[in-house]
DRENMAR-851668 format. One record per residue (C-alpha): y, x, z. Coordinates in steps of 0.5 Angstrom, whole numbers, plus 2048, in hexadecimal, padded with zeros to 3 digits. Example, Ala and Ser with C-alpha at 12.3 -4.5 7.8 and 13.67 -1.06 7.14 Angstrom:
REM DRENMAR-851668
7F7819810;7FE81B80E;
***
This chain:
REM DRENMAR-851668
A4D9AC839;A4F9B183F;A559B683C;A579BD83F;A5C9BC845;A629BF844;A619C3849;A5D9C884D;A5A9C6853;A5C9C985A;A5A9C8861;A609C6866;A609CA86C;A5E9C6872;A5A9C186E;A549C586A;A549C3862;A589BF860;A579BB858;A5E9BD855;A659BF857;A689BE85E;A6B9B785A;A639B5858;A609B5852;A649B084D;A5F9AB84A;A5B9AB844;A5D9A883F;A589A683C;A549A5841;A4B9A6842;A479A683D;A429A183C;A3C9A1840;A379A683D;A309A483A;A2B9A883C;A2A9AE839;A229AF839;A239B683B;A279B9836;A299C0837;A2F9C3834;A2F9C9830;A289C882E;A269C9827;A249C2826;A279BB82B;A229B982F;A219B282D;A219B4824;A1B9B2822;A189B481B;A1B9B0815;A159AE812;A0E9AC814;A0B9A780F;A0A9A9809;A049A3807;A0299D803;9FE998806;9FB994802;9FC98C7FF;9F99867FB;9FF9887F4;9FD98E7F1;A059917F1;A059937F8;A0C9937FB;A0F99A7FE;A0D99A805;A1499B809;A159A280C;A159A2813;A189A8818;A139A981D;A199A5823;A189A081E;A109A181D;A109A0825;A1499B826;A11996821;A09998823;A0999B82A;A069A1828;A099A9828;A059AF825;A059B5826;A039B881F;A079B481A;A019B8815;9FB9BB817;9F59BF813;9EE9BC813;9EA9C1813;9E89C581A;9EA9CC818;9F29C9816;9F19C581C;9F09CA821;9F79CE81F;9FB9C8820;9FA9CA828;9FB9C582C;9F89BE82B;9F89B9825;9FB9B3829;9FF9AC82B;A029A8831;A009A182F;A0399A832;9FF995830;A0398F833;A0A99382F;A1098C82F;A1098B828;A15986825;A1298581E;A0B986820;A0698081C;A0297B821;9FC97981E;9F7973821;9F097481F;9ED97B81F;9ED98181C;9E9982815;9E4988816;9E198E811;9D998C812;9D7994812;9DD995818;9DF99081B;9E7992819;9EB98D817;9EF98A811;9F598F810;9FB99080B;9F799880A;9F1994806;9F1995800;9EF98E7FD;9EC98C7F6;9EF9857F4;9EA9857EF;9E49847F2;9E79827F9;9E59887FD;9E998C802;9E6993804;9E799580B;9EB99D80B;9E799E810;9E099D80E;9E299D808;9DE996806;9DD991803;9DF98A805;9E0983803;9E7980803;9E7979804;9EC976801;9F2972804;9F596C800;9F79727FB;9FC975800;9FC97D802;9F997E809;9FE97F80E;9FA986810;9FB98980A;A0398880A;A0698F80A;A0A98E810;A0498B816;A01991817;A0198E81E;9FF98881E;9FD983824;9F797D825;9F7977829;9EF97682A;9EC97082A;9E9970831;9EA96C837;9F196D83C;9F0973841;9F1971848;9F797284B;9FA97984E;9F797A855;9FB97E85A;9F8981860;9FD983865;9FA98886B;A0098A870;9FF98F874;A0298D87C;A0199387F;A0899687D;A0F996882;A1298D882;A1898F87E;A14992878;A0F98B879;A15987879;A1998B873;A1198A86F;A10983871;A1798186D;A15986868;A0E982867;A1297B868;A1797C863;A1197F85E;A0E97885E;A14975859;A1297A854;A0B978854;A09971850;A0796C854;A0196B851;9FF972853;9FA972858;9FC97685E;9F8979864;9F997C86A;9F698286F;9F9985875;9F698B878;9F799087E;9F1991882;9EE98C880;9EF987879;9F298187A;9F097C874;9F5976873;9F396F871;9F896D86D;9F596786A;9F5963871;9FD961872;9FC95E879;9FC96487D;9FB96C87C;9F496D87C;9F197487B;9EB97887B;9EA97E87E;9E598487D;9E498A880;9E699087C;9E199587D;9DD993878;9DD992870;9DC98C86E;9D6988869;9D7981866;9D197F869;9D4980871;9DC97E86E;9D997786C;9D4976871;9DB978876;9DF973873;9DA96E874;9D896D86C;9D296D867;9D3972861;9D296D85C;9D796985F;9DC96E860;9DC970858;9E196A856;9E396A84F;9EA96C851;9F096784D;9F2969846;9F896D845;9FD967845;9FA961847;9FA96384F;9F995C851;9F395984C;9EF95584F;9E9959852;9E1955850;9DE951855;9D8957856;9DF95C858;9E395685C;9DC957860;9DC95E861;9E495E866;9E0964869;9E1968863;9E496E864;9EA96D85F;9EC967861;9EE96A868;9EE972867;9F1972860;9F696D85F;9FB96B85A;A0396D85D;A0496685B;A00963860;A01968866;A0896B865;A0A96886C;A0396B86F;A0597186D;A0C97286F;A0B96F876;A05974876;A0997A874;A0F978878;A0B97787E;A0797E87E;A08982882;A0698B884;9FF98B885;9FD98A88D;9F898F88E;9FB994893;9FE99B891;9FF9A2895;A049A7895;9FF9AC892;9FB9A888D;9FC9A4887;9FB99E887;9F499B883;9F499987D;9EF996877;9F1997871;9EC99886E;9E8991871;9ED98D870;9ED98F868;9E698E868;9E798786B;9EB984866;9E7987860;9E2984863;9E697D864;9E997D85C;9E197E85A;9DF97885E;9E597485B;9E1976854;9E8979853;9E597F84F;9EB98084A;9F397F84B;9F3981852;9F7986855;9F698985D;9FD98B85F;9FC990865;A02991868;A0199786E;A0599B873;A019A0876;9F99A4876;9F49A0876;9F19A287C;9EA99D87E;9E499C87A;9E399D871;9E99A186F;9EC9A4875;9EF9AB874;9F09AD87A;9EF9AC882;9F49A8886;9F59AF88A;9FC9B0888;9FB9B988A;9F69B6883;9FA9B987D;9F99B5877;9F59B9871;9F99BE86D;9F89C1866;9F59C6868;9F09C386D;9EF9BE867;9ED9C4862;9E99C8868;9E59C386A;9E89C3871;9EB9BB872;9E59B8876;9E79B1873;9E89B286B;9E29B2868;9DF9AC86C;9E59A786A;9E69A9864;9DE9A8862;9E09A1866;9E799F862;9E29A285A;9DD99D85C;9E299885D;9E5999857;9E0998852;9DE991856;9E6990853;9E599384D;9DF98F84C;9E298884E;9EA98984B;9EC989851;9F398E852;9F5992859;9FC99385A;9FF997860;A06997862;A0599D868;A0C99C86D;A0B9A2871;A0F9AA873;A089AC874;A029AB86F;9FE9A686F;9F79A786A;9F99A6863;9F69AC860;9F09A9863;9F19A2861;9F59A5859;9ED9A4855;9ED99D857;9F599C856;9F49A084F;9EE99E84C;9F099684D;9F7997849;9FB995850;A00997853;A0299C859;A0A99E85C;A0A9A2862;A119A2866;A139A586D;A1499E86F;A1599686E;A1C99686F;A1D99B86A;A22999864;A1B99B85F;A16997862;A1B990862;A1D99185B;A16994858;A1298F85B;A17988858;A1598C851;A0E98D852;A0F986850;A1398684A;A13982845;A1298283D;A17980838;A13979837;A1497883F;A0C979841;A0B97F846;A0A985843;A02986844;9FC987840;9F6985842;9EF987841;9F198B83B;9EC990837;9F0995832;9EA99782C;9EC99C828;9E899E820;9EA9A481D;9E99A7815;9E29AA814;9E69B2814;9E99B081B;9E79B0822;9E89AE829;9E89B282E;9EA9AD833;9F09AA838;9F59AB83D;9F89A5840;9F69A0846;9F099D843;9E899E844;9E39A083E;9DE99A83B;9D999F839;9D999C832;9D69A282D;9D89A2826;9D89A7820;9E09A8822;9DF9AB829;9DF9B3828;9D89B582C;9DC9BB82F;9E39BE832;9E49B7835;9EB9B7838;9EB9B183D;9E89AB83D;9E39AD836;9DC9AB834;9DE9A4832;9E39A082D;9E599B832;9E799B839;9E999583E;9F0994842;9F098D846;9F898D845;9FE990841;A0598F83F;A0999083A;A0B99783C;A0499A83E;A039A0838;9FC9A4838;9FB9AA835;9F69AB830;9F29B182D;9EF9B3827;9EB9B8823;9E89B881B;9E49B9818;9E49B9810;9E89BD80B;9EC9B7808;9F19BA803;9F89BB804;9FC9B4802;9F79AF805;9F79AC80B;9F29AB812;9F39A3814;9F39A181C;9F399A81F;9F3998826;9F0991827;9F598F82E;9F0989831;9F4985837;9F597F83A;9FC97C83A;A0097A83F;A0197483D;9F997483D;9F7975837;9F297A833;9F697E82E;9F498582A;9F9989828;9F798D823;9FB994820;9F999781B;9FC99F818;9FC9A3813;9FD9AB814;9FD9B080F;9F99B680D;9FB9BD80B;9F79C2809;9F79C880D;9FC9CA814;A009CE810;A079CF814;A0A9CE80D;A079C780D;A0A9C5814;A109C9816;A169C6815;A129C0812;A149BA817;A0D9BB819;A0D9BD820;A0F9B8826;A109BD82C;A119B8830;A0B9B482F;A089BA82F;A0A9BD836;A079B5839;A019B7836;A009BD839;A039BB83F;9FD9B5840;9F89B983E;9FA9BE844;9FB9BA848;9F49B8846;9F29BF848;9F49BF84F;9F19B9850;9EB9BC84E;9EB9C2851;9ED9C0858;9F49C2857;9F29C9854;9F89CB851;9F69D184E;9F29CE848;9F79C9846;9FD9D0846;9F99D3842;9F89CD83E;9FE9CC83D;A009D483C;9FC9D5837;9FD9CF833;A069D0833;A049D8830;9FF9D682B;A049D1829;A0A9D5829;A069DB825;A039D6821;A0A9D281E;A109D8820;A129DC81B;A129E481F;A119EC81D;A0A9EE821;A0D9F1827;A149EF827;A159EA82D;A1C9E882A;A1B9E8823;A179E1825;A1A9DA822;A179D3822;A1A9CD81F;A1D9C7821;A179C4820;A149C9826;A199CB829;A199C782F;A119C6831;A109CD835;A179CB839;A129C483A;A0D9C883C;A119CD841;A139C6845;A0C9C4845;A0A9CA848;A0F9C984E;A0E9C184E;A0B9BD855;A059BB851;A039C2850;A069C5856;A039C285D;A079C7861;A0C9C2863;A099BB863;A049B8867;9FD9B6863;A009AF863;A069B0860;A039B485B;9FE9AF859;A049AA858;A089AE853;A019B0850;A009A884F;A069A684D;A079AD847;A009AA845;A039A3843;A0A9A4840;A0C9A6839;A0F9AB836;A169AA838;A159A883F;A109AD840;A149B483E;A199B3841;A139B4847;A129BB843;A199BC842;A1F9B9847;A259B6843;A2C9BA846;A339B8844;A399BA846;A409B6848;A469BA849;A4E9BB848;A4C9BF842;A4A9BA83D;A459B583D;A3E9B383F;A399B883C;A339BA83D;A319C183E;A2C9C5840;A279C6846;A299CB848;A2C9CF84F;A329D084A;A349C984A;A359C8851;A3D9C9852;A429C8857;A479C3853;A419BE84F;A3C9B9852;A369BA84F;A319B384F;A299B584E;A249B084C;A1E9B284C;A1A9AC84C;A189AB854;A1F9AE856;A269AD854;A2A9B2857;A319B2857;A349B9859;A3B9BA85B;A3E9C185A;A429C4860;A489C285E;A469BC85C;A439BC863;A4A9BE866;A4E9B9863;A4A9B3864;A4A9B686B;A529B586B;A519AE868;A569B0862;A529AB85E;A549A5863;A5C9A8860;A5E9A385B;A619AA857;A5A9AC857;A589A6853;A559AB84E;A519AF854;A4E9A9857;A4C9A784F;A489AD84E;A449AC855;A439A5852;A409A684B;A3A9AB84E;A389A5852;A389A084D;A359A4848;A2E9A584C;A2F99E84E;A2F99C846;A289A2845;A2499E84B;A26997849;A1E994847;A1B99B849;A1499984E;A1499D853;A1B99D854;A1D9A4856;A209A785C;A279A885D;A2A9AD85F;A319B0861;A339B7863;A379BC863;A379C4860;A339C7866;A319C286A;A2A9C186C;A299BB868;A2B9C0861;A249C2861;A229BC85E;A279C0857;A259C6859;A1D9C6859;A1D9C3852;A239C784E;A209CE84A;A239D384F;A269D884B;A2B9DB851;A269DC857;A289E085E;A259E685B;A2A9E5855;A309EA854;A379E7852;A399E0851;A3A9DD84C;A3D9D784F;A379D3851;A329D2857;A2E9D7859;A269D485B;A239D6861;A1C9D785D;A179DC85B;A159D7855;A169DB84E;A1B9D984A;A1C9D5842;A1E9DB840;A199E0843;A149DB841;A169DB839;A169E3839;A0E9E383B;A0D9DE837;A129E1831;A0E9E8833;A069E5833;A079E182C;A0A9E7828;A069EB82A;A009EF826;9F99EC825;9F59F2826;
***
């Protein structure tokens, strides 16, 4: 634990600030505090911490066999997520659609439908399904012994119970409202990876890329199958499967490819080239005589096992070179990127890998020649902007973003997963190319270089591992969801497609996302995708009873098995919005809240060509009917208003929103904005805040670390700050930290405490980011020096240039209001009279 010094800090002449006494600072007796686990943005001086959750959540019996049902046990929301992977934002909520329209903002819940769970039940065989609705058997049902019938709380109808030896089915235990089956069906082929590298980059990022590409094939099981394109101005497809030589096919890059000119290119029949690719596991079984006479086939030459062309592939990778085709000065070099992924959709459909497969772009520049291309080679050509994108002024937009939404739906249609790993100081087409990334589930990184420390540590963890030691991928997976007859959907934000199911759950207005349907597609999870669902009613149930919910996750394992994750929730009913019933009743989770309204912002701005005006205004009048709804104020009188702790926290929430880079375009590039945009739309609660609102801690001699708030005030000359603001991880040095450092007083043996407290912020962000994907950009700076803008721009500016005084703190060069303006407004509309 840090202690006071004994005495004042004292600059000595000559030698600029130094940390103690002519003698030095003597040794902490205690030594550094423990490395600090990540505060979720916790803010001090609040009314409630940051990460308190509401201290009860469940308060329902699901049904069992025995008449005397046991107390089901009561969670806490933290504890509620962890075992269901599900967070609400209202923890009640009315039924009927008058109450529902005073509650403000949307009834809604993140979900993350492969959730680790340590008790979760495994069950082979399939589930057993209400013959009305098509939900299945759950511990909510009420079961009548008597006559073997358990009725569906859905539906509310009867259905036979078939009797199992006696024994109470494990669907009806209280505690497996999740609970997993391994179906019956046959082995599904092992994973495919298509590699397609772009050659036209600098050869000292090709060589850094290629031993990224080599290292990561230890980390792919050797029966995985891999593929491999490059491309530049023309696109280069690998024969990996013929180990005598390197032998390779090239097509032009102008054109978009079809599978009918693809196999009559590479010399083969389509039905020959659909083999049943291996059976996840068994990559060597012997193959029928009528496939051991199709060698031509596509996948015994394109898409092979990595256990069988291992050694093709890393002397292919090791031998690549920059691609030949001449450059000038003036000019950027030609680049197809857009023909090179159409290329190897179209080799994984010869292969018949219509499942399991993933396409791993990884590109380093504009795409520039044929489908796809967003700019001339004409280097005077700047790429497009966010206000040439919104005023129909970027010649290439529309065209290669028709191309890529085409694309995408081939994708979707096959399973097949697009990937993009983008290397380059400039842009290189992702907001193009983000339907087909988002819509497929897959994954996008965008880094200024592949020599950055973010791209080699995040790549390794694209391919990370689960518990059990199979690769953390799902694939080809659906999410279902049924719901009570009193609630609807109102649709899905989150890296998925619409099947377009009707059903009796799906409201038929107000869609928000991905509406209109019940089920919606995703070629790939892991266990930390999150989607976030939308609800409306429609009932008028009575207070104390409860609307029902279940998610029926279908996915194929990594191991290559067909398994049905089925999450199953209750959710109580409470007879009117009245304030009474929610204010300072553990029924308002604000920090879920602020994600949700977050994705449907951003879901605004996606819409509306990055208009900004109509998500602000959104969010403006959703914060002041709250606040006037569930605050206690005198008509007209600003500071008589008082909002709970339940409450308190949410307009902060909405203020850091409103400045944050996935609204404001003013300073990121379109493709920076679409990558922050994908990955805010796939993270949960705890990563996704602290997106919203950054984490800020403090270490200084005059105490321990503490957080403290994101505020201009908090930047002082005598502590370190550290910022986590999910994509950045900032340390920022006061000026006398800076000035002793510059002296190298912590090189000094009697400063032993000093060089410990310039350690423990770095081993502290080191701790936050550990399994984080992507992994952050570190950055190091010192008070008022360039690289200070990355704190700066995110803090809440309470001292600016025009500000009189000081109070100690940094003062902002910026115009933006402060937190403190922001609440006076706000405090000021909400109290005012209704006329």
């Amino acid at each position: 634990m840090y202690q006071q010094p004994m005495q004042g800090m004292q600059p000595m002449q000559g030698q600029g600030m130094q940390p103690g006494m002519q003698q030095g600072m003597q040794p902490m007796q205690q030594g550094m505090q423990q490395p600090m686990q990540p505060m979720g943005g916790m803010q001090p001086n609040m009314q409630q911490n940051f990460q308190q959750q509401p201290q009860q959540y469940m308060n329902n019996q699901p049904q069992q066999m025995q008449p005397q049902q046991p107390q089901q046990p009561q969670f806490n929301l933290q504890e509620y997520h962890e075992a269901q992977g599900i967070r609400w934002d209202w923890l009640r909520y009315p039924s009927t659609k008058e109450a529902a329209a005073q509650m403000v903002i949307p009834f809604g819940c993140l979900f993350n439908p492969l959730k680790p769970m340590s008790n979760l039940a495994v069950v082979n065989g399939s589930p057993v399904l209400c013959k009305n609705c098509s939900a299945a058997l759950n511990p909510y049902c009420k079961v009548d012994t008597g006559s073997s019938l358990w009725i569906c709380p859905f539906c509310l109808n009867r259905n036979q119970l078939m009797a199992q030896g006696g024994q109470c089915p494990q669907e009806l235990n209280t505690q497996n409202t999740t609970i997993e089956y391994q179906l019956d069906r046959p082995p599904a082929p092992s994973p495919a990876f298509f590699y397609v590298i772009d050659t036209c980059i600098p050869p000292e990022e090709l060589d850094v890329l290629k031993d990224s590409l080599i290292q990561s094939l230890s980390l792919i099981p050797d029966n995985a199958s891999i593929g491999l394109i490059t491309y530049g101005t023309n696109v280069t497809l690998w024969e990996v499967g013929f180990s005598e030589l390197h032998k390779c096919f090239i097509f032009n890059g102008d054109s978009e490819f079809d599978q009918q000119t693809t196999a009559d290119s590479l010399g083969i029949a389509k039905q020959a080239a659909a083999q049943p690719p291996p059976a996840f596991g068994n990559p060597n079984q012997p193959q029928p005589p009528q496939q051991q006479q199709q060698s031509g086939g596509c996948s015994s030459r394109f898409i092979v096992p990595l256990s069988d062309c291992e050694l093709t592939i890393n002397s292919i990778l090791e031998e690549l070179t920059v691609d030949p085709w001449p450059v000038k000065s003036d000019t950027r070099p030609l680049r197809c990127t857009g023909a090179a992924l159409s290329l190897a959709v179209n080799v994984l459909q010869l292969a018949g890998r219509k499942a399991c497969s993933r396409v791993l772009m990884f590109v380093g520049g504009a795409a520039t020649k044929g489908p796809g291309a967003i700019v001339s080679t004409d280097l005077n050509e700047n790429l497009r902007t966010h206000n040439e994108i919104t005023r129909d002024q970027a010649p290439f937009y529309a065209k290669s973003e028709a191309f890529y939404k085409s694309l995408s739906e081939t994708l979707v249609q096959d399973g097949i997963v697009c990937d993009v790993f983008a290397g380059c100081l400039d842009q290189v087409g992702l907001t193009e190319m983000r339907t087909a990334i988002n819509s497929t589930g897959g994954t996008a990184l965008l880094v200024d270089t592949f020599k950055s420390q973010v791209f080699k540590s995040s790549f390794p963890r694209f391919f990370a591992s689960t518990a059990d030691g199979n690769l953390d991928m799902a694939f080809n997976a659906t999410i279902e969801l049924q719901t009570s007859r009193d609630t609807k959907i109102r649709g899905v934000i989150g890296p998925c497609s619409s099947l377009n199911k009707p059903s009796s759950c799906v409201a038929p207005e107000e869609e928000i996302g991905m509406g209109k349907t019940c089920a919606w597609q995703a070629n790939t999870l892991n266990t930390h995708t999150t989607y976030a669902f939308y609800f409306d009613v429609a009932g008028s149930g009575q207070d104390g009873t409860e609307r029902y919910f279940q998610w029926m996750t279908s996915y194929t394992h990594t191991n290559g098995t067909r398994r049905l994750r089925i999450t199953t929730v209750s959710h109580p009913i409470i007879a009117s919005a009245d304030s009474q019933l929610l204010v300072n009743q553990n029924a308002f989770d604000q920090d879920c809240a602020a994600v949700l309204v977050a994705r449907i912002a951003v879901d605004m701005m996606e819409n509306n060509v990055n208009n900004i005006k109509e998500p602000m205004r959104w969010i403006d009048r959703a914060t002041i009917k709250l606040v006037g709804k569930f605050g206690t104020f005198t008509p007209d009188q600003p500071d008589s208003l008082k909002l709970s702790p339940d409450f308190a926290l949410f307009p902060v929430f909405m203020f850091h929103l409103r400045r944050s880079e996935f609204l404001q375009v003013f300073n990121s590039s379109p493709d920076e904005t679409s990558f922050f945009r994908s990955v805010m739309n796939r993270e949960g609660t705890e990563n996704a805040i602290i997106m919203v609102q950054p984490t800020l801690h403090s270490y200084s001699f005059e105490g321990p670390p503490s957080a403290v708030l994101l505020d201009s005030d908090s930047v002082r000359a005598g502590c370190i700050l550290l910022m986590d603001t999910f994509f950045d991880v900032v340390i920022h040095r006061g000026s006398n930290i800076a000035a002793w450092v510059k002296e190298n007083y912590h090189e000094r043996p009697e400063h032993e405490s000093f060089r410990q407290l310039l350690a423990a912020p770095l081993s502290d962000a080191q701790t936050l980011v550990a399994d984080r994907f992507p992994t952050p950009r570190f950055t190091h700076c010192d008070q008022n020096t360039s690289q200070a803008r990355y704190l700066y721009n995110r803090i809440n500016p309470s001292q600016t240039y025009t500000s009189e005084g000081n109070t100690g703190g940094e003062k902002i060069n910026t115009d933006d209001a402060s937190l403190s303006t922001f609440m006076n407004h706000l405090k000021k509309v909400a109290t005012a009279s209704k006329a």
